[in-house]
C-alpha positions, 0 to 999 in steps of 0.5 A, a space after each residue: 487473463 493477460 493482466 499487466 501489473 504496473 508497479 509490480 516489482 515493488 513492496 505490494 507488487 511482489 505480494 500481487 504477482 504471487 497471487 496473480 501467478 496462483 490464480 493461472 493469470 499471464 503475467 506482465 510486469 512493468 517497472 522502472 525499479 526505482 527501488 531495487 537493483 535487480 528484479 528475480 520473480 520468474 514472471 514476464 518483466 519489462 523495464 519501463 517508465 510509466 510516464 513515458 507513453 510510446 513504451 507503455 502503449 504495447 503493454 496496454 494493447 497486450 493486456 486485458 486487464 491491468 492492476 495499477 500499483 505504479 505510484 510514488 507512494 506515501 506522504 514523505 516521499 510524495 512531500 519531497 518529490 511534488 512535481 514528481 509525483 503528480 506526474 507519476 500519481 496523476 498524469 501517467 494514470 490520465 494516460 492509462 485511461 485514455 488509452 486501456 478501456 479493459 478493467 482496471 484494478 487500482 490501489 487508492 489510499 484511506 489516506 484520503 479522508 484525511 483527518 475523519 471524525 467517526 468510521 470513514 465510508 466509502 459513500 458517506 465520508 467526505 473526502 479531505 486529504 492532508 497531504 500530496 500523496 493523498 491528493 493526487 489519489 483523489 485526483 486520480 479516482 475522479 479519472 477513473 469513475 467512469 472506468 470499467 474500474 475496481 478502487 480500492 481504498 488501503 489501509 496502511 499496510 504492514 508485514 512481509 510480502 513475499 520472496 522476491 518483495 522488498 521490505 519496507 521499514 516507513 511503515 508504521 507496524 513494520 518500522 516499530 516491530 523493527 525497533 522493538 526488537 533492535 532498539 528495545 524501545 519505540 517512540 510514539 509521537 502522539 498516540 490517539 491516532 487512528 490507523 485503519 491496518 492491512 496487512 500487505 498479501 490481504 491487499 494482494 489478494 483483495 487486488 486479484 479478487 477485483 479483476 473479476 468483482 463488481 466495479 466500485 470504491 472499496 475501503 480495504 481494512 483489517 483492524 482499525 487502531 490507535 497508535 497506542 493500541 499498536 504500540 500495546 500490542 508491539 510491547 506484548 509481542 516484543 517483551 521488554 520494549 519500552 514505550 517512549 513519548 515524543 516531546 515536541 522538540 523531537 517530532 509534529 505529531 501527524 495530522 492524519 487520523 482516519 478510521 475505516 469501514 471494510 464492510 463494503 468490500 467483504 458484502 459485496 465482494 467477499 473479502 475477509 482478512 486473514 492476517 491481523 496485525 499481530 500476525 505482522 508483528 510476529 513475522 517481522 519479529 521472527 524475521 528480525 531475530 533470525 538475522 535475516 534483516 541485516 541493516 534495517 536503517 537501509 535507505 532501500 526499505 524507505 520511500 
């Protein structure tokens, strides 16, 4: 299958494209390297802009299906960048559904229930999102419902994605595992948050399951745990590490507390997770340690 991956060259992308070239797909990259100064992947690659139509169209006419991870992704980013990010979140998907009528894979985020009480469905859940990021995600799975369409809602993701894939440290398993081993410390803002947790290649690999998988809305999740729990797990991991609280001069604890059930996904399309989260931090452990991470306060693994 001609499958274009929007966004490929980024922290999920680089996962993605593995998993697409495993699997025998023709592979197309689309991005506009944001985040990176070059791009390596031995794939078919195009430089490009999602907001700008006239150079997306030829791609969209190439393809049979497209897997959608163009996106100005989290809530910081998102916060500081609003208008930007509605253009890119929402009025660049707007125009891929005006113009792909072909299956369309796209990563929403369990970011949009928001603040949930009990475990978040797909159908029984309201949603309520707390921040930019996780209401142009509604805005754009309201376009797409009467798509030929694959949703899948994300955990957070944590862990590494592949060779040619960029770290990213603004993720909360992979920035606390990071300063376990560099600072000896972690600092927990709040602690009784819940955070349903994926680690980056099951998502990878959830995507490319969806090229073929029955249309719908999927939470896709591995573990769901507090910020306590995971801060637990880091310090059995990283012995030695102190847990810290933050006082109220040093942070807001964040609003978003959600869990999610990933049932759906694994009946329906046979996904199970692989990798726990304590798989995550020992890699992220092994590659801090073996030096491979020179600078991990480089702006290049933030969004």
């Amino acid at each position: 299958m001609k499958v274009l991956c929007a966004g490929g060259a980024g922290y999920l992308g680089g996962a993605v494209v593995d998993v697409l070239m495993e699997a025998g797909h023709e592979v197309r990259v689309y991005d506009s390297l944001i985040y990176s100064d070059l791009y390596m992947a031995e794939v078919d690659f195009v430089r490009g802009d999602v907001r700008n139509e006239d150079a997306l169209l030829p791609h969209l006419n190439w393809a049979e299906a497209v897997v959608w991870l163009a996106a100005l992704v989290g809530d910081a980013a998102c916060e500081r960048k609003k208008e930007e990010a509605k253009e890119v979140n929402q009025r660049a998907v707007a125009c891929l559904r005006s113009n792909f009528d072909g299956r369309i894979v796209f990563p929403s985020t369990c970011s949009v229930y928001g603040k949930s009480d009990g475990l978040a469905t797909e159908a029984g859940t309201p949603l309520a999102p707390v921040s930019v990021y996780g209401q142009t995600k509604v805005a754009s799975e309201e376009a797409m419902l009467d798509s030929d369409s694959v949703i899948f809602r994300l955990g957070t993701l944590f862990g590494l994605s592949n060779r040619h894939g960029r770290f990213r440290m603004d993720l909360v398993v992979n920035a606390m595992t990071v300063k376990a081993c560099v600072d000896g410390k972690v600092i927990v803002n709040g602690g009784s948050q819940w955070r349903p947790l994926l680690h980056v290649q099951d998502a990878a690999r959830a995507i490319v399951i969806g090229l073929t998988g029955e249309r719908g809305i999927y939470n896709l999740v591995a573990q769901n745990m507090t910020i306590d729990e995971l801060a637990g797990l880091v310090k059995a991991e990283v012995p030695g590490t102190e847990v810290e609280r933050a006082t109220d001069a040093q942070d807001v604890v964040d609003p978003r507390n959600y869990r999610a059930d990933g049932s759906k996904a694994t009946n329906i399309l046979g996904f199970l997770p692989s990798k726990p989260v304590v798989a995550g931090i020992r890699e992220i452990r092994s590659l801090v340690r073996s030096g491979r991470l020179a600078d991990p306060n480089s702006a290049r693994f933030m969004n």
